[in-house]
FIDREN-412582 format. One record per residue (C-alpha): x negated, y negated, z negated; residue in three letters. Coordinates in Angstrom, 1 decimal. Each point is the difference from the previous one (the first is absolute). Layout:
X_Y_Z_ALA
...
//
This chain:
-19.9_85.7_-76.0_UNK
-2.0_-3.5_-0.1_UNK
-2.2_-2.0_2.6_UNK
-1.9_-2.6_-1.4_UNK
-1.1_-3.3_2.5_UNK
-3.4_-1.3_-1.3_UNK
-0.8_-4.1_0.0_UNK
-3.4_-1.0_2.2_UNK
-2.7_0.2_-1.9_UNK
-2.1_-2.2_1.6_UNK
2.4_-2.4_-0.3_UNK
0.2_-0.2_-3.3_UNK
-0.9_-3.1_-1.7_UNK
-1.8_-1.0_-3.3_UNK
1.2_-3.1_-2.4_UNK
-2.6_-0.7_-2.6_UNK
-1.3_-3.0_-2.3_UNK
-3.6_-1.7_0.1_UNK
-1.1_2.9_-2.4_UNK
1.3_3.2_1.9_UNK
-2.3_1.1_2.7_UNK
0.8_2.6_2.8_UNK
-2.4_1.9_2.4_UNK
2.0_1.9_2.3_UNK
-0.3_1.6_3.9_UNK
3.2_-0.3_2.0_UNK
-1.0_2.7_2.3_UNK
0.9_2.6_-3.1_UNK
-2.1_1.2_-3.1_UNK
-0.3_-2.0_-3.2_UNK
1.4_-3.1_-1.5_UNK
-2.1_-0.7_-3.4_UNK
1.5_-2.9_-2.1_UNK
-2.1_-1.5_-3.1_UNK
0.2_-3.1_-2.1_UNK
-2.2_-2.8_-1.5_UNK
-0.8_0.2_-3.6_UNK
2.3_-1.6_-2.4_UNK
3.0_0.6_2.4_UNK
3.3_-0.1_-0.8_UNK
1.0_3.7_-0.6_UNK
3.8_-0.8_0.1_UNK
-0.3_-1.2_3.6_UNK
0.7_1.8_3.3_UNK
-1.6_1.2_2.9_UNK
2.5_-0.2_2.7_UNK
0.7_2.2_3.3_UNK
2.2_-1.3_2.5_UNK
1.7_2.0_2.8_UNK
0.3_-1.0_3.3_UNK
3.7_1.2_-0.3_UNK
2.9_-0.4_-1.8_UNK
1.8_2.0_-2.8_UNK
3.7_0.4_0.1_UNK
2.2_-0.4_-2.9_UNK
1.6_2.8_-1.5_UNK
-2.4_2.8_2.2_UNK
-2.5_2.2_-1.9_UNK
-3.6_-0.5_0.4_UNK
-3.1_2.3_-1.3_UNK
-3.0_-1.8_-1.1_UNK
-3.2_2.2_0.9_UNK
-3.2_-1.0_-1.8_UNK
-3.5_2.3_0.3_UNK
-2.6_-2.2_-1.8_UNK
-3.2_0.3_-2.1_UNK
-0.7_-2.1_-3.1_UNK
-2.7_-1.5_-2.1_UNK
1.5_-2.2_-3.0_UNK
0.3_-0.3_-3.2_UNK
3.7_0.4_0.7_UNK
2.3_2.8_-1.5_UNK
3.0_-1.1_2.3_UNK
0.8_-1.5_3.3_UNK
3.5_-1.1_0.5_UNK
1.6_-0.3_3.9_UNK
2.9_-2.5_0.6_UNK
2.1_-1.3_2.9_UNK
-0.4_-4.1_0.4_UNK
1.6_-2.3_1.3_UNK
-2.1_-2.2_2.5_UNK
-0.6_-2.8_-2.5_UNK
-0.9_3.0_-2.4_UNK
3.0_0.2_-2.5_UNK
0.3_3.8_-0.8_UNK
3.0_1.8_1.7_UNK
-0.4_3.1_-2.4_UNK
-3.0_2.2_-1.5_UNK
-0.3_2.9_2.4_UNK
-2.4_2.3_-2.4_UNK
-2.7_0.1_-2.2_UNK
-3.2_2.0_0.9_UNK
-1.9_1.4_-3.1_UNK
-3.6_-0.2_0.5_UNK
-1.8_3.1_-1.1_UNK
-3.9_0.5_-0.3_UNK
0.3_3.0_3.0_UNK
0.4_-3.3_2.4_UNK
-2.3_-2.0_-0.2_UNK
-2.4_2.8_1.9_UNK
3.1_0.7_2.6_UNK
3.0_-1.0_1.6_UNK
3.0_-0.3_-2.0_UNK
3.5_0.1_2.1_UNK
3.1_-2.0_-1.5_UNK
3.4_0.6_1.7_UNK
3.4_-1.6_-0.9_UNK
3.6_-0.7_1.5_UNK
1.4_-3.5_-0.3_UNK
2.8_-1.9_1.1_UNK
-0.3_-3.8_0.9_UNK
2.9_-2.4_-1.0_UNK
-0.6_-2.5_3.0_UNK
-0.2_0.2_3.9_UNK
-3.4_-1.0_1.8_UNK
-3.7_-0.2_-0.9_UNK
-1.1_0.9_-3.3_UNK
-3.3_0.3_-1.6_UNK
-1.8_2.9_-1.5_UNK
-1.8_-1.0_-3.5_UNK
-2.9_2.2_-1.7_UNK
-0.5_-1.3_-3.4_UNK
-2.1_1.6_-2.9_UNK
-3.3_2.2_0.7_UNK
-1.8_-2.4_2.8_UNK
0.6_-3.2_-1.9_UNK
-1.3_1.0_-3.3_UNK
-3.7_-1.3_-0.9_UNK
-3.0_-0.3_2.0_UNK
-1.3_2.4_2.9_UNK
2.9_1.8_0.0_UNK
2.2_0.8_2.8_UNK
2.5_2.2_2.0_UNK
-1.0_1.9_3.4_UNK
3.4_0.8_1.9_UNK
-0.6_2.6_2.9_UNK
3.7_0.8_1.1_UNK
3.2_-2.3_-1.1_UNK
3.5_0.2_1.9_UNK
3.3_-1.0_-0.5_UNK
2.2_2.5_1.4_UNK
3.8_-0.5_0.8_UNK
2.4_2.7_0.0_UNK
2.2_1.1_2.8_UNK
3.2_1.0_0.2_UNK
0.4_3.3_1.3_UNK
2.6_-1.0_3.6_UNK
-3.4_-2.4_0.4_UNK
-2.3_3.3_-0.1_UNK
2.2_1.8_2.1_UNK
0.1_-3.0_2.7_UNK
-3.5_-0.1_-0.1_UNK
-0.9_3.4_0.0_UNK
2.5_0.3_3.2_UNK
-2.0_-2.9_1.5_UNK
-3.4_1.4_-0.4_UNK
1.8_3.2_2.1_UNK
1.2_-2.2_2.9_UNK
-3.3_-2.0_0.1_UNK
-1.8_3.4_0.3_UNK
2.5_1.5_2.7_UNK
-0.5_-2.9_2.2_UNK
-3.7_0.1_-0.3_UNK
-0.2_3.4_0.5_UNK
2.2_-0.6_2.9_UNK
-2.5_-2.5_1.0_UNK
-3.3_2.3_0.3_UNK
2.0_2.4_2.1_UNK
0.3_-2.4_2.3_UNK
-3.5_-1.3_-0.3_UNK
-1.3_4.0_0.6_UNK
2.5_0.2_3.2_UNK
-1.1_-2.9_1.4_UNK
-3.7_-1.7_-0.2_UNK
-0.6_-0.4_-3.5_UNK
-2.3_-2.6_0.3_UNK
2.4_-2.1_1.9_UNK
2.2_0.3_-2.8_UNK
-2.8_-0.8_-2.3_UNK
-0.8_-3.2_1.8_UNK
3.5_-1.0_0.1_UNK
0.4_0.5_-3.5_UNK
-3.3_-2.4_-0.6_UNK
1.6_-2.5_2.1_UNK
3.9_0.1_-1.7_UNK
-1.6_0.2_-3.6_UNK
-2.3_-3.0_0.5_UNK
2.6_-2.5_1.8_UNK
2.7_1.2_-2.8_UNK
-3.1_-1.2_-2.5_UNK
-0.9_-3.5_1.5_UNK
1.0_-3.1_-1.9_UNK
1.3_-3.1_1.9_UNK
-3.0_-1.2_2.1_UNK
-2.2_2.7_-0.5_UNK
-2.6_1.9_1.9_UNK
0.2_3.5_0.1_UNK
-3.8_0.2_-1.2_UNK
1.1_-2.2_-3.1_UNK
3.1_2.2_-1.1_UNK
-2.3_3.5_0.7_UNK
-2.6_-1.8_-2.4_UNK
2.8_-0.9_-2.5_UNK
1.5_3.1_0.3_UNK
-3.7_2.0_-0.7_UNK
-0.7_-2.2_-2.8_UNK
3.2_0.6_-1.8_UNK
-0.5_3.7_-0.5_UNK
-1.0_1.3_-3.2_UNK
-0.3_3.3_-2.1_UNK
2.6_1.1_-1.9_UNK
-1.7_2.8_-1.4_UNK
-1.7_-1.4_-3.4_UNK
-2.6_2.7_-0.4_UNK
-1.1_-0.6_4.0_UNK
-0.3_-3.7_-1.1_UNK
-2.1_0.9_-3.0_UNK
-2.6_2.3_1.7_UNK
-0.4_-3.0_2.9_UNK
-0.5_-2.4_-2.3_UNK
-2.8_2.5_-2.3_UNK
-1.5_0.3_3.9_UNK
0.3_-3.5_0.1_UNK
-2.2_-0.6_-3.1_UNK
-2.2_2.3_1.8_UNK
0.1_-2.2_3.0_UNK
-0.6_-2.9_-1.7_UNK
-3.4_1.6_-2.0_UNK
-1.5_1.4_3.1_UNK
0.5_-3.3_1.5_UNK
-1.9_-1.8_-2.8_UNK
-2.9_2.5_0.3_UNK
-0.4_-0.6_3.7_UNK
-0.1_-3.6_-0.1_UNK
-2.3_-0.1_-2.7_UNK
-2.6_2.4_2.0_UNK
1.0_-1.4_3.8_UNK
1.7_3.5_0.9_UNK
1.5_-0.4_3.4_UNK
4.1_1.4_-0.2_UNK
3.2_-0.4_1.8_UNK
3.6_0.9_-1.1_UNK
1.2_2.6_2.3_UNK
2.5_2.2_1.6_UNK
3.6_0.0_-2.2_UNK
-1.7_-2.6_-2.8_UNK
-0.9_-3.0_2.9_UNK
3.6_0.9_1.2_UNK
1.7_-0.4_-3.3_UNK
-2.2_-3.0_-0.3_UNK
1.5_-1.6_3.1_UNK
3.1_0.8_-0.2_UNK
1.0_0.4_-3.5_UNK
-2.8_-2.0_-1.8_UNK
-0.4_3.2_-1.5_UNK
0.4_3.8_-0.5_UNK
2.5_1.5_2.5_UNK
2.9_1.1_-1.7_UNK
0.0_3.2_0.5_UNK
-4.3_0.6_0.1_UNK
-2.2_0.6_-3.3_UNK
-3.7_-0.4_0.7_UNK
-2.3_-2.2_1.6_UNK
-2.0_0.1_3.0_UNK
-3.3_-1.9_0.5_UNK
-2.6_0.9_2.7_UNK
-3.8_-0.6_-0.4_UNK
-3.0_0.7_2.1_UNK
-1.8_3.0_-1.0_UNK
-3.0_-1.7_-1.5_UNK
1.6_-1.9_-2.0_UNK
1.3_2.3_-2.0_UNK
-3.1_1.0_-1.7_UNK
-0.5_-3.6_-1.1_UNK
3.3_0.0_-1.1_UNK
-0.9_3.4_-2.1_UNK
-3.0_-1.4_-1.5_UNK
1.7_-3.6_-0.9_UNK
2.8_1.7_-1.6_UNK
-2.1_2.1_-2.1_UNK
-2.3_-2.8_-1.1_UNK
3.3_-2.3_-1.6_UNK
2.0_0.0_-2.9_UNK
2.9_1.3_1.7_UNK
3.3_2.2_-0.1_UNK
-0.1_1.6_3.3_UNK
-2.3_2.5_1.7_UNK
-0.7_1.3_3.7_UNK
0.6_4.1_0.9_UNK
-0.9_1.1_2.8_UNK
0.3_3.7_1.4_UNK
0.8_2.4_2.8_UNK
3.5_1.4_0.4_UNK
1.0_3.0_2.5_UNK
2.7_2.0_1.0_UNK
0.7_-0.6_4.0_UNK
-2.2_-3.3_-0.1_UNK
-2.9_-0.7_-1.8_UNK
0.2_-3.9_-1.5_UNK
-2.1_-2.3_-2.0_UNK
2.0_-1.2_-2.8_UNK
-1.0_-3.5_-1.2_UNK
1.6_-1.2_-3.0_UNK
-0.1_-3.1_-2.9_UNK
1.8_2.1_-3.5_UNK
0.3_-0.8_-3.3_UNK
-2.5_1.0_-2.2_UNK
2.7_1.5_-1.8_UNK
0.7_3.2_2.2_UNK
3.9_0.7_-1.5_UNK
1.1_-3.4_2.2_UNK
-0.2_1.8_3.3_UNK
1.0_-3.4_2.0_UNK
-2.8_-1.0_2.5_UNK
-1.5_-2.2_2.7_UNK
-1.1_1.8_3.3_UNK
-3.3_-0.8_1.8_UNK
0.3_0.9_3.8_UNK
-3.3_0.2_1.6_UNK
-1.1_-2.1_2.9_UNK
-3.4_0.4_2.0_UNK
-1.6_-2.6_2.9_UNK
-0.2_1.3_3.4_UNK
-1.5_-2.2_3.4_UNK
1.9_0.8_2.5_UNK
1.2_-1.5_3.4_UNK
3.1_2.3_0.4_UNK
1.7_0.3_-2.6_UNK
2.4_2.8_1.0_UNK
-2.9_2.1_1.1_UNK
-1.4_-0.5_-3.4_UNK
3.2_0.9_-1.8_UNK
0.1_3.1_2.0_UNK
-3.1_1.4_-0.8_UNK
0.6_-1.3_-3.4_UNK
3.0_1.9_-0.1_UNK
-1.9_3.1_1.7_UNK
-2.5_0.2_-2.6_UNK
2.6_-0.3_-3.0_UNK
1.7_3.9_1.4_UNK
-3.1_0.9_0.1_UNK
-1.2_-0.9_-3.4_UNK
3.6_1.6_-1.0_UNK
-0.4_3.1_1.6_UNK
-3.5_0.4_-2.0_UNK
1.2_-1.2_-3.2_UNK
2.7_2.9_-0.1_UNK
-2.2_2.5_-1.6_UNK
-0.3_-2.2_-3.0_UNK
4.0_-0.3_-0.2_UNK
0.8_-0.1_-3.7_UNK
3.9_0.5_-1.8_UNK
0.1_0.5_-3.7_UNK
4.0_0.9_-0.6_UNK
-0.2_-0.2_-3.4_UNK
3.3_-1.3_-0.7_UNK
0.1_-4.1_-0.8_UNK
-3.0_-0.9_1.9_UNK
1.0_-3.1_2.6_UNK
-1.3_0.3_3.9_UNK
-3.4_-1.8_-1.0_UNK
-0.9_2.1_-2.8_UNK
1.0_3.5_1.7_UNK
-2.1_-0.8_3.0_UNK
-2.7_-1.7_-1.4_UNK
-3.5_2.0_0.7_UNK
-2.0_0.6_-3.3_UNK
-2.7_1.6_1.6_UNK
-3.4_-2.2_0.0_UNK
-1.6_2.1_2.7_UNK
2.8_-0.3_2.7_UNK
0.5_-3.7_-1.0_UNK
-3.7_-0.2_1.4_UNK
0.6_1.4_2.4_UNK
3.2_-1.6_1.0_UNK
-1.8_-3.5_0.2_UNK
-3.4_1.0_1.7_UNK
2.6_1.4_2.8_UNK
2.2_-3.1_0.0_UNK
-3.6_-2.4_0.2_UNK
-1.1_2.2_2.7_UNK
3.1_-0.7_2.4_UNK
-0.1_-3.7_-1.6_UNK
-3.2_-0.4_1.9_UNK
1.2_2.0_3.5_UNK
2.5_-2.6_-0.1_UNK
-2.3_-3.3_-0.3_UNK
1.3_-0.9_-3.6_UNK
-2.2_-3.3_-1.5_UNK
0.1_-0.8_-3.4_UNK
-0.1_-4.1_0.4_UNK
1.4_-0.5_3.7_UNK
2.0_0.7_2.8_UNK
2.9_-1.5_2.1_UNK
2.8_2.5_-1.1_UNK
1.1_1.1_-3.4_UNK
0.8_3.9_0.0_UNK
1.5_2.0_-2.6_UNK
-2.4_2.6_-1.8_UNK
-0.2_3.0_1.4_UNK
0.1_1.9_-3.0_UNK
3.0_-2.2_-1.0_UNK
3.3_-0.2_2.4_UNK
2.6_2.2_0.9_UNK
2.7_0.2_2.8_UNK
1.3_-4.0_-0.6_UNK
-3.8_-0.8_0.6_UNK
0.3_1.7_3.0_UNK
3.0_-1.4_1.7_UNK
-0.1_-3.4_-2.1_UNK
-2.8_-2.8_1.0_UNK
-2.4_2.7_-1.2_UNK
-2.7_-2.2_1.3_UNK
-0.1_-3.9_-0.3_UNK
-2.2_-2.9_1.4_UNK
-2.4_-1.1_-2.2_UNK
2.0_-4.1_0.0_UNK
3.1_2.1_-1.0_UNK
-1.3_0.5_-3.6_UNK
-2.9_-2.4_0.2_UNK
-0.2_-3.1_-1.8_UNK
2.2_1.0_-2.4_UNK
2.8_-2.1_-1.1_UNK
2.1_0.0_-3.1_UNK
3.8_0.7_-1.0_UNK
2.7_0.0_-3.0_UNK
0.7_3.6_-1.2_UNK
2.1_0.2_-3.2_UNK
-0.8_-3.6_-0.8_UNK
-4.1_0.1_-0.1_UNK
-1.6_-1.0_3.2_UNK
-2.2_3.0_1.4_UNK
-2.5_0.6_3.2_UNK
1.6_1.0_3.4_UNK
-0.8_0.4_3.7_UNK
-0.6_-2.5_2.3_UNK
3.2_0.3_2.0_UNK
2.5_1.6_-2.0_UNK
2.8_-0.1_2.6_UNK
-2.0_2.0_2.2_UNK
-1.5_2.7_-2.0_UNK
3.5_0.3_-1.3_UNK
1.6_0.1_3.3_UNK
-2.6_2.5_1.1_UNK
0.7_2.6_-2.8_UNK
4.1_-0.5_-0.5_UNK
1.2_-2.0_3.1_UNK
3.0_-3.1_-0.8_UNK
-1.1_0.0_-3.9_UNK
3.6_-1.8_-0.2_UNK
1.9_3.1_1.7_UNK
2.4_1.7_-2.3_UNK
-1.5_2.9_-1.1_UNK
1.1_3.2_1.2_UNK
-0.8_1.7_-3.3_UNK
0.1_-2.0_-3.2_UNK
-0.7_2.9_-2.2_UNK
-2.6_0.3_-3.5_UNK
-3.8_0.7_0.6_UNK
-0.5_1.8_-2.7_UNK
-3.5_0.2_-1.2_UNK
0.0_0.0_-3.4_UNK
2.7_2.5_-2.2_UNK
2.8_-2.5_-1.4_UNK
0.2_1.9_-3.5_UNK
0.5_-1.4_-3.0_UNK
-3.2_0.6_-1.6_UNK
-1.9_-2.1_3.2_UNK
2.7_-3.0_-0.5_UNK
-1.3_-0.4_-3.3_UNK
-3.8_0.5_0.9_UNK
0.8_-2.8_2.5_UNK
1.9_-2.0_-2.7_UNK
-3.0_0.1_-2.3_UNK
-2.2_-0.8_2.5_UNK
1.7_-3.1_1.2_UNK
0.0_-1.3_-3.7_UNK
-3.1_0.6_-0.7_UNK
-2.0_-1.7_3.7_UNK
2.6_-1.5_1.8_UNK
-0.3_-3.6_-1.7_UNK
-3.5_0.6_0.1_UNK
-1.9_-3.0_1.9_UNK
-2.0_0.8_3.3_UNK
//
């Protein structure tokens, strides 16, 4: 019986000379380390835990890593913080097999001295030029006695009886109530001295992370493909706007919510051709798909891929059209009219393949040219019932060929100075386009964006296997230092 307690990897921190470089990503993935030529090979690159070690207790060192040196060794010691070695803890022997995959190194140690101690790599990622070390999980793991697993696991039991005892109580009396009241004990238990509650619920937000290192990796692949479709928009004045759960990780998070996978932008329906065309006339790694799904819906599904089909990660293009209208609720309601009808139609072309291993997209995806024509003269006819312009209009509706049920309850339809000028904001550290009030589309889709949510569970749109984490992983080395 054994429990292991894991140090914070994002608090780990790197000690390195003038001639030892580090690229890293503290929200999870790689950590590549290289050196200058002519480099000292007997030196060390250092890892410092935000933690300290206790004398006496057993520790595991767990190392997965790739190589490319000239190397055939790479030695891991405990140090001191003024780097005096403690003790050797192993020797890794580098053969040819990784330097195309990850290696894993795993040993016990024992330190001789109480408090903070440093890590210290030595061998394949300071030997000669262009060569270097790409770390994708490292821990220190302590072990635990087992009257500590026992008080723990005992713990975990209370803390699940009481709040088990809590949503009975929620479901016999008004469960939002308790909800509320839960929002409001939470965040005063969470304010720092002086301040706001706003200020703690944005600390709070921007303080969450992933801990699931293949969810990190397929963000940041969609990332890259963020980044690309960004580059080719600019360059050919394509109007965009990050959308939906991607503008609200960007506000809240700076990022990908933690638990959220793919990215959302919205576009207006003719700009999507140009953005078609552009992409085919560049020197580019991404490409646009665009086809019909049915089963109970029939939906328009935009995306930017990688040319390389086997990295199934993606960015999803909503469709928007320009409607003038002087009552907008009127409008949504015959928009919304027209959509069931357009539904009901579209039913004789439903399409499941159940061939086993096919996701949703691909097992409801219509392959037929001559209903996909006929699928889009029906969807331009009711386009022009409902006074859709190509260049104009005071609201900004969602396609009708393109929403489901969230469209429908959720600020389906928006005015035109919701969206329009756009404005920019930081998503996963590049600066993208966005609407023109944020905080209002935001609030019109997903009410108090800085309300607890009710369900922080995984959106899972692309298969977390191992074969996709290493599509991802090659991927990312080879565009994601590319320059936009």
């Amino acid at each position: 019986m054994s429990l292991v307690v894991d140090f914070d990897l994002r608090k780990i921190e790197y000690l390195y000379t003038t001639r030892c470089f580090i690229e890293r990503n503290l929200r999870g993935g790689l950590i590549k380390l290289s050196r200058k030529p002519k480099s000292c090979a007997d030196d060390y690159a250092c890892i410092r835990f935000d933690g300290a070690m206790k004398k006496g207790v057993k520790y595991t060192l767990d190392v997965s890593f790739r190589v490319k040196t000239k190397s055939h060794h790479m030695d891991f010691f405990l140090l001191t913080q003024d780097r005096q070695v403690i003790h050797k803890i192993g020797e890794y022997s580098i053969k040819k097999s990784d330097k195309n995959s990850f290696a894993h190194f795993k040993a016990d140690f024992v330190p001789d001295i109480d408090g903070y101690a440093l890590i210290g790599i030595r061998g394949g990622l300071l030997y000669g030029p262009l060569n270097f070390i790409i770390i994708s999980a490292l821990s220190v793991k302590e072990a635990v006695s087992e009257a500590d697993i026992l008080r723990q696991r005992l713990d975990a039991v209370n803390a699940n009886i009481d709040r088990l005892k809590r949503l009975v109580e929620g479901v016999r009396n008004d469960v939002n109530i308790n909800y509320q009241r839960e929002q409001f004990i939470h965040w005063n238990e969470s304010r720092k001295y002086g301040e706001t509650t706003i200020d703690a619920k944005k600390r709070f937000f921007s303080s969450l992370h992933t801990e699931d290192e293949k969810m990190r990796i397929m963000q940041r692949a969609a990332s890259v493909l963020l980044r690309e479709f960004d580059r080719v928009c600019r360059k050919h004045e394509i109007a965009y706007w990050l959308d939906f759960g991607t503008l609200l990780g960007a506000v809240r998070h700076k990022g990908f919510i933690p638990w959220d996978d793919d990215i959302d932008v919205g576009m207006l329906r003719k700009d999507i051709a140009c953005l078609e065309e552009a992409v085919q006339g560049e020197n580019t790694f991404i490409k646009v798909t665009q086809h019909y799904c049915a089963d109970r819906f029939t939906n328009n599904v935009v995306r930017i891929r990688y040319l390389d089909d086997d990295v199934k990660v993606f960015v999803d293009i909503f469709i928007h059209d320009l409607v003038e209208t002087d009552d907008m609720q009127a409008k949504w309601e015959q928009v919304k009219k027209y959509r069931r009808l357009f539904s009901d139609e579209m039913l004789k072309f439903k399409h499941v393949d159940d061939t086993p291993g096919l996701n949703r997209e691909e097992r409801l995806k219509i392959y037929d040219p001559q209903h996909n024509r006929i699928i889009t003269e029906r969807r331009d006819e009711y386009n022009k019932i409902l006074g859709v312009k190509e260049s104009s209009g005071s609201a900004v509706i969602w396609g009708i060929d393109n929403f489901d049920c969230f469209a429908a309850k959720n600020g389906g339809i928006q005015t035109y100075e919701r969206i329009f000028p756009l404005t920019q904001i930081e998503f996963d550290g590049t600066m993208y386009l966005a609407p023109n009030m944020i905080y209002e589309r935001l609030t019109e889709f997903y009410g108090d964006i800085y309300s607890l949510p009710r369900d922080m569970v995984g959106h899972t749109h692309v298969a977390r296997t191992d074969t996709q984490y290493m599509k991802c992983l090659e991927a990312l080395e080879k565009y994601e230092n590319m320059k936009c």
